[in-house]
DOMARDREN-304617 format. One record per atom (N, C-alpha, C): residue number from 1; chain; atom name; x, y negated, z. Coordinates in Angstrom, 1 decimal, decimal comma, padded with zeros to 4 digits. Atoms other than C-alpha are relative to their C-alpha. Layout:
<vofis>
   nr  kette  atom      c1      c2      c3
  NUM      A    CA       X       Y       Z
...
</vofis>
This chain:
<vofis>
   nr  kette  atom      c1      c2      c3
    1      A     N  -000,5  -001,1   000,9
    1      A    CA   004,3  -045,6   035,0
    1      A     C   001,4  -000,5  -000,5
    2      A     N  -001,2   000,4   000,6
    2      A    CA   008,1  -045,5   034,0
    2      A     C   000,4   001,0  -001,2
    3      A     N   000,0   000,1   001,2
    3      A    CA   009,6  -045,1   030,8
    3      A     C  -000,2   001,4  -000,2
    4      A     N   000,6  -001,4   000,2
    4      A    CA   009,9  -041,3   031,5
    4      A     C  -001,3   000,3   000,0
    5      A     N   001,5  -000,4  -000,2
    5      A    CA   006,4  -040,7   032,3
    5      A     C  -000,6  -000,6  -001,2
    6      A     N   000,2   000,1   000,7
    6      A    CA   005,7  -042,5   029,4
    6      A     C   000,1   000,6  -001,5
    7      A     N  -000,2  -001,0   000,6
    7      A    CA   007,1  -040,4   027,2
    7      A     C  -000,2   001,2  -000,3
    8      A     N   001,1  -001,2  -000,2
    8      A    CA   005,9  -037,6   028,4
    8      A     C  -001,0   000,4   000,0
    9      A     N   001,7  -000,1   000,5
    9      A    CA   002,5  -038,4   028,0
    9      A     C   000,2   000,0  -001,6
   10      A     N   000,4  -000,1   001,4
   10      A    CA   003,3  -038,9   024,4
   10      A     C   000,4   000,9  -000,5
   11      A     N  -000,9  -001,4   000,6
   11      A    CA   005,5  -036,0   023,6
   11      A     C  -001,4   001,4   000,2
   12      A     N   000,9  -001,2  -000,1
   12      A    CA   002,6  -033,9   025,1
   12      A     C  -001,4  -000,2  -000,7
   13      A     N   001,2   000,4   000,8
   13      A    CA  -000,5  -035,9   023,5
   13      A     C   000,6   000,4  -001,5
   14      A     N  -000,1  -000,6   000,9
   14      A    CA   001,5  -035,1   020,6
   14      A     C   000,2   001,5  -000,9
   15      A     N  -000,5  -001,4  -000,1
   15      A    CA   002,1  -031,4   020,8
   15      A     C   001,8   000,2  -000,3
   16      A     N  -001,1  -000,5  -000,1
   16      A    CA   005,9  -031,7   021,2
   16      A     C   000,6   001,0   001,1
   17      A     N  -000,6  -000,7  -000,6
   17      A    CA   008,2  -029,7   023,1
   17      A     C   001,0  -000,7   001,0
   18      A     N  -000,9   000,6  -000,4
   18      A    CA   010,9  -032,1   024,1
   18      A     C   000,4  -001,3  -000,7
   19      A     N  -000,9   000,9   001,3
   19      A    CA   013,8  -034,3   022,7
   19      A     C   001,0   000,7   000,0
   20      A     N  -001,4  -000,9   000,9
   20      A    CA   017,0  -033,4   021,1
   20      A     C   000,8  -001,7  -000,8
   21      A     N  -000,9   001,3   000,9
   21      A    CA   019,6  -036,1   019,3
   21      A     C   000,8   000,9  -001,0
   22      A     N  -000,4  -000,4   001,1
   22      A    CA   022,0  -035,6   016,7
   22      A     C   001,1   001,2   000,4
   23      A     N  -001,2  -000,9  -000,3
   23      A    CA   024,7  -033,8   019,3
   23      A     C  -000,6   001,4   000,1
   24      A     N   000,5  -000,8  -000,5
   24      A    CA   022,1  -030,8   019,6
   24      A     C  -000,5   000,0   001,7
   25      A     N   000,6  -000,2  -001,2
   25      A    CA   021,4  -031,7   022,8
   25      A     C  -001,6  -000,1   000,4
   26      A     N   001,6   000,5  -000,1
   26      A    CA   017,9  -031,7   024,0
   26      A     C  -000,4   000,6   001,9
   27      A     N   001,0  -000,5  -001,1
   27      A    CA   015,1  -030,9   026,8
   27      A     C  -001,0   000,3   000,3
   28      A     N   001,5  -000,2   000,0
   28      A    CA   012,3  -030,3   027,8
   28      A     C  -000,9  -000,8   000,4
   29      A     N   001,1   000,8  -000,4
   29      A    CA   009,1  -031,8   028,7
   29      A     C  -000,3   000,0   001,8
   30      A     N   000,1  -000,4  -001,3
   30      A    CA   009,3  -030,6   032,1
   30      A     C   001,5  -000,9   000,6
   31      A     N  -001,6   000,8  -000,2
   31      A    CA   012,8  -031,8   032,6
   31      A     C   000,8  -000,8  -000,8
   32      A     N  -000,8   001,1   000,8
   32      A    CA   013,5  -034,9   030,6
   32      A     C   000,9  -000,8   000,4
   33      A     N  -001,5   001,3  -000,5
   33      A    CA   016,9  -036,9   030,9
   33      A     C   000,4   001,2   001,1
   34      A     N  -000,3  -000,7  -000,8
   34      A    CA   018,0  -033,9   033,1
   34      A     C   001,9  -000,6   000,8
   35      A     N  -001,6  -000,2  -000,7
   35      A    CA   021,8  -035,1   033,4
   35      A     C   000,4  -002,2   000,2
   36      A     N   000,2   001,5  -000,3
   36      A    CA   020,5  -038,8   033,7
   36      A     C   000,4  -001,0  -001,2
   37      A     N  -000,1   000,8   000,9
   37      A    CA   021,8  -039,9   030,5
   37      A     C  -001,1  -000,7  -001,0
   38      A     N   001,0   000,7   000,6
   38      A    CA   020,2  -042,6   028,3
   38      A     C  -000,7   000,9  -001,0
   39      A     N   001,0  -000,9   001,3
   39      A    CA   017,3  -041,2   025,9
   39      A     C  -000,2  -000,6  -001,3
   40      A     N   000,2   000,4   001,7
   40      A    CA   017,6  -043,6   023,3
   40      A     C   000,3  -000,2  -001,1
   41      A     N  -000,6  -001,1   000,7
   41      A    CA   019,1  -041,6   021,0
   41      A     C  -000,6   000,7  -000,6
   42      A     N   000,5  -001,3   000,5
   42      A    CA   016,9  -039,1   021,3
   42      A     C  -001,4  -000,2  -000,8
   43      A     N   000,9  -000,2   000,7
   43      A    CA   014,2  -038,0   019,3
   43      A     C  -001,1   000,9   000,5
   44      A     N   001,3  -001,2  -000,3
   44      A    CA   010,6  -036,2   019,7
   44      A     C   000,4   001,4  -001,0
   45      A     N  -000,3  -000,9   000,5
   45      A    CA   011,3  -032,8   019,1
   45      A     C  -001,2   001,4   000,2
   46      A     N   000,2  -001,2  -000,2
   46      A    CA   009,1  -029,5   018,5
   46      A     C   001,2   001,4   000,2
   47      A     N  -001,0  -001,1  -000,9
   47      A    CA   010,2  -026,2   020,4
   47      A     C   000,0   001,0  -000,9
   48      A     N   000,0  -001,3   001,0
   48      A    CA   011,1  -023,3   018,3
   48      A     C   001,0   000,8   000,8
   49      A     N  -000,8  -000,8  -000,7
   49      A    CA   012,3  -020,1   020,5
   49      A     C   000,5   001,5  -001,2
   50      A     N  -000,6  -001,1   001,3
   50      A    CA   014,7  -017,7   018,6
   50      A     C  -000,7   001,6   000,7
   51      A     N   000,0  -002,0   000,0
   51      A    CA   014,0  -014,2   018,2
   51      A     C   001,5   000,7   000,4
   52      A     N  -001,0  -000,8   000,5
   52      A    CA   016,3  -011,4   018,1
   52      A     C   001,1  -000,4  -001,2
   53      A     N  -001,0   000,6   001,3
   53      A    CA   016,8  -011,9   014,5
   53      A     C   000,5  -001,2  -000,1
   54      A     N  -000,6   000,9   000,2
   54      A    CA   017,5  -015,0   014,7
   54      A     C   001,7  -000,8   000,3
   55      A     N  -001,1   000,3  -000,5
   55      A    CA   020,8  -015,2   016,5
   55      A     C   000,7   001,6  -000,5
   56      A     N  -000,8  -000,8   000,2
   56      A    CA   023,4  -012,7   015,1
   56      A     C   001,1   000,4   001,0
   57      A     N  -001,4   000,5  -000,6
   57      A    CA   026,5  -014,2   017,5
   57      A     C  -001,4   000,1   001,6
   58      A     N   000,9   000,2  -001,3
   58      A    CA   025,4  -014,4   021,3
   58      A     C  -000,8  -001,8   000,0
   59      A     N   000,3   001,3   000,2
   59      A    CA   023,3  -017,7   021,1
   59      A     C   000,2  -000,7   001,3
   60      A     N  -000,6   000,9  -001,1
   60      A    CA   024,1  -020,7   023,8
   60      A     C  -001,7  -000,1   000,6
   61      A     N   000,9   000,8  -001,0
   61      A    CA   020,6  -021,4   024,1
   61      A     C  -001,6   001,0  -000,5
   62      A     N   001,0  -001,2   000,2
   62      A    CA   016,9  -019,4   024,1
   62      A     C  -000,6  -000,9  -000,9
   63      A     N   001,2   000,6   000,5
   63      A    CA   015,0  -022,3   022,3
   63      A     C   001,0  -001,6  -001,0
   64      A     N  -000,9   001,5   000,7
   64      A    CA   016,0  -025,3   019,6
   64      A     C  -001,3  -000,8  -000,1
   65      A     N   001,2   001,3   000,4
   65      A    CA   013,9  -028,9   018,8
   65      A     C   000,7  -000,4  -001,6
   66      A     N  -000,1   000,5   001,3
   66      A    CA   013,4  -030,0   015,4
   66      A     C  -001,0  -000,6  -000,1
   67      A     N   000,8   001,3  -000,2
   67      A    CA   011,7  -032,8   013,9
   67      A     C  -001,2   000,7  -001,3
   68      A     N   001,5   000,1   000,4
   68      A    CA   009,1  -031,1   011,8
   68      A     C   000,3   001,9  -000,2
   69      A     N  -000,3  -001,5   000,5
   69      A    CA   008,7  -027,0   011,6
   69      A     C  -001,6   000,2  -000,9
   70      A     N   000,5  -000,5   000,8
   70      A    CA   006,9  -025,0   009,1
   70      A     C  -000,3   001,5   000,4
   71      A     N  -000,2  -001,3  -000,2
   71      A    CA   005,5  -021,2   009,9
   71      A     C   000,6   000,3   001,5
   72      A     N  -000,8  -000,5  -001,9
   72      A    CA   007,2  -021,6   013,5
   72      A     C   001,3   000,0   000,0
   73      A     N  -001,3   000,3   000,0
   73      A    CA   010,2  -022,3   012,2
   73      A     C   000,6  -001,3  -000,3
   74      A     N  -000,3   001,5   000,0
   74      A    CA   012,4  -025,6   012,5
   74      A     C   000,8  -000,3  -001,5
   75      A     N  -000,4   000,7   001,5
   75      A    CA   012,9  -027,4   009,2
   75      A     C   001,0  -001,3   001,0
   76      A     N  -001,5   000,9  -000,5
   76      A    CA   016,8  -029,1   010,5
   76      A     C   001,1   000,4  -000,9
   77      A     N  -001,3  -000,8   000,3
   77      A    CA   019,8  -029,2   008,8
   77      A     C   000,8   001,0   000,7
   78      A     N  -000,5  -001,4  -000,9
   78      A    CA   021,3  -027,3   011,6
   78      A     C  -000,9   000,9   000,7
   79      A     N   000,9  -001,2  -000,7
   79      A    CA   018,4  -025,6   012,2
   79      A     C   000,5   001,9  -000,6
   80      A     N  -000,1  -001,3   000,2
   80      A    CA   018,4  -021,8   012,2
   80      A     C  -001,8   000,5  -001,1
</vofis>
């Protein structure tokens, strides 16, 4: 088992979504480290997918990670 697979078992034993760091970048559970860069940075992240309301402006991305949500929504300073 390598470091990814390790992580993946824990991100999913724990009910996360992904990871995410501080530049907003993240991924998914399905596709972690997708651009081969180092992960250790990153953080365990739950998935929170925007609504409608949520994005005003065209948004970059369908879904954000944050490190603890409340109601279904991500408790982040840059969270939405």
């Amino acid at each position: 088992m390598n470091v990814l697979e390790i992580t993946k078992k824990y991100l999913e034993e724990n009910g996360y979504g992904g990871l995410f760091n501080s530049e907003r970048c993240g991924c998914y559970l399905d596709d972690l480290a997708p651009c081969g860069e180092p992960i250790g940075e990153c953080q365990a992240g739950y998935e929170y997918k925007f609504s409608e309301d949520d994005c005003l402006d065209d948004c970059p991305f369908d879904a954000e990670f944050c490190e603890e949500k409340e109601g279904g929504h991500c408790i982040r300073e840059n969270a939405k």
